[in-house]
MARBA-3410 file (N, C-alpha, C, O; in Angstrom, 1 decimal):
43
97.8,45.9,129.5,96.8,45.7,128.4,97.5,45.6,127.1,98.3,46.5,126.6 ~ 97.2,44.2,126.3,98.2,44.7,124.8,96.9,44.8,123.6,95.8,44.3,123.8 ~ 97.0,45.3,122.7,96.7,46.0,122.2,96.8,45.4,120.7,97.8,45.7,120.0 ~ 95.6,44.4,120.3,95.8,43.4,118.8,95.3,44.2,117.5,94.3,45.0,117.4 ~ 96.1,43.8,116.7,96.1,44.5,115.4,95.7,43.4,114.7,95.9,42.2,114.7
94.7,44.4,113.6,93.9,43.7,112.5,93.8,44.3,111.2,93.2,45.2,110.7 ~ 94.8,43.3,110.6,94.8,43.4,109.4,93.1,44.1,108.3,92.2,43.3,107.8 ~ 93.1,45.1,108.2,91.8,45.2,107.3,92.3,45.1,105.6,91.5,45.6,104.7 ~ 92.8,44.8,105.4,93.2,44.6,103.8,93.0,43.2,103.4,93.1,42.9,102.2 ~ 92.8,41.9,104.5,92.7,41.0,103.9,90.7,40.9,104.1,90.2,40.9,105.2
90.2,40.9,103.4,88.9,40.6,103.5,88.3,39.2,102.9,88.7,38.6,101.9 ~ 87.6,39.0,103.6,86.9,37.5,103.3,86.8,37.7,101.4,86.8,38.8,100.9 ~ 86.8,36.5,100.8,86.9,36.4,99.6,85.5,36.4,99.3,85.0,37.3,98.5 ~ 84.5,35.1,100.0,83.0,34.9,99.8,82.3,35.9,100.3,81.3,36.2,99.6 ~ 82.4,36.8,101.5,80.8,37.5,101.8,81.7,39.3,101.3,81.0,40.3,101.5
82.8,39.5,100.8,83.4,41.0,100.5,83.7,41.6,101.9,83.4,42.7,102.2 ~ 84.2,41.0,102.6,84.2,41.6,104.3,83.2,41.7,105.2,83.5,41.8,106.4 ~ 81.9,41.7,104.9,80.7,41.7,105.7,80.1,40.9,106.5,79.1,41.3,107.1 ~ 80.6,39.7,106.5,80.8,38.7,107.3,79.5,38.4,107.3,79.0,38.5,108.4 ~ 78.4,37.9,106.2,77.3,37.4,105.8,76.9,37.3,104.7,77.7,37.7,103.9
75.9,36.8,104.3,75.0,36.6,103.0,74.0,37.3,103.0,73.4,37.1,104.1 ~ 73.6,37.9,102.4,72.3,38.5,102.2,71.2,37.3,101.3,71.6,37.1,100.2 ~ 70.2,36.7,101.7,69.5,35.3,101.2,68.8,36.1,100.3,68.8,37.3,100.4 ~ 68.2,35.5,99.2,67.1,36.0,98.2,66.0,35.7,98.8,65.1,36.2,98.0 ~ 65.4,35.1,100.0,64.0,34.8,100.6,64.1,36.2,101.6,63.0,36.8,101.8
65.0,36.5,101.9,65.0,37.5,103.2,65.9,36.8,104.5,66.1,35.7,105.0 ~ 66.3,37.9,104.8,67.5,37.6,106.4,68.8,37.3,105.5,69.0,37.2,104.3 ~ 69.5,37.3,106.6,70.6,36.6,105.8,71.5,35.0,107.0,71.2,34.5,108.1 ~ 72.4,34.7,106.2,73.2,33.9,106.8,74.7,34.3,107.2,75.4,35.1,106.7 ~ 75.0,33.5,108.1,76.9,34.2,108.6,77.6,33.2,107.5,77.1,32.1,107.3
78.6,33.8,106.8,79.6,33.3,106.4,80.3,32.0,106.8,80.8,31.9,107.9 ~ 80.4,30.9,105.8,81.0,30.1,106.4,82.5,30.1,106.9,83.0,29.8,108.0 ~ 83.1,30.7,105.4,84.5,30.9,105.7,85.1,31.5,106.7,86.0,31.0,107.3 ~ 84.6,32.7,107.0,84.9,33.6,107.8,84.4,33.6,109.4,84.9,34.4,110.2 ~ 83.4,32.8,109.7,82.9,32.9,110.4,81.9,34.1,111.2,81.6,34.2,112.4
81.6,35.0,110.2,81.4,36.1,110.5,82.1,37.5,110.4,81.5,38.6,110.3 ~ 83.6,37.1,110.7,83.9,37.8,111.1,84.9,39.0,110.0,85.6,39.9,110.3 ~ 84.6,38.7,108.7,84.8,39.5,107.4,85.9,39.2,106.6,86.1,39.4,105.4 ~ 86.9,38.6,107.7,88.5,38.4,107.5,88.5,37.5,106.7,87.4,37.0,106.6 ~ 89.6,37.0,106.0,90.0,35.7,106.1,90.7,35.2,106.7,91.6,35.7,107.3
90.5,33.9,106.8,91.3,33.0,107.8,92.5,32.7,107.3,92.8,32.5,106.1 ~ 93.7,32.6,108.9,95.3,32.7,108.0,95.2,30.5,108.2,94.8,29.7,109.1 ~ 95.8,30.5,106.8,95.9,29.0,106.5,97.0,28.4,106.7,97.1,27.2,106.5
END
């Protein structure tokens, strides 16, 4: 089993790591950049 490491210091720039939007109508949306997933993407 290996065992992946994740950078937590780089955080998505647009949603602050949370990997969404919170909408002004209500609900929210996933992050484009990130896909959800809080990080940023290595370029």
């Amino acid at each position: 089993m290996t065992v992946e490491t994740i950078d937590t210091t780089k955080t998505c720039d647009y949603c602050e790591g949370k990997g969404y939007f919170q909408l002004v109508l209500g609900g929210s949306e996933t992050c484009p950049n990130c896909e959800g997933t809080g990080k940023n993407k290595d370029n």
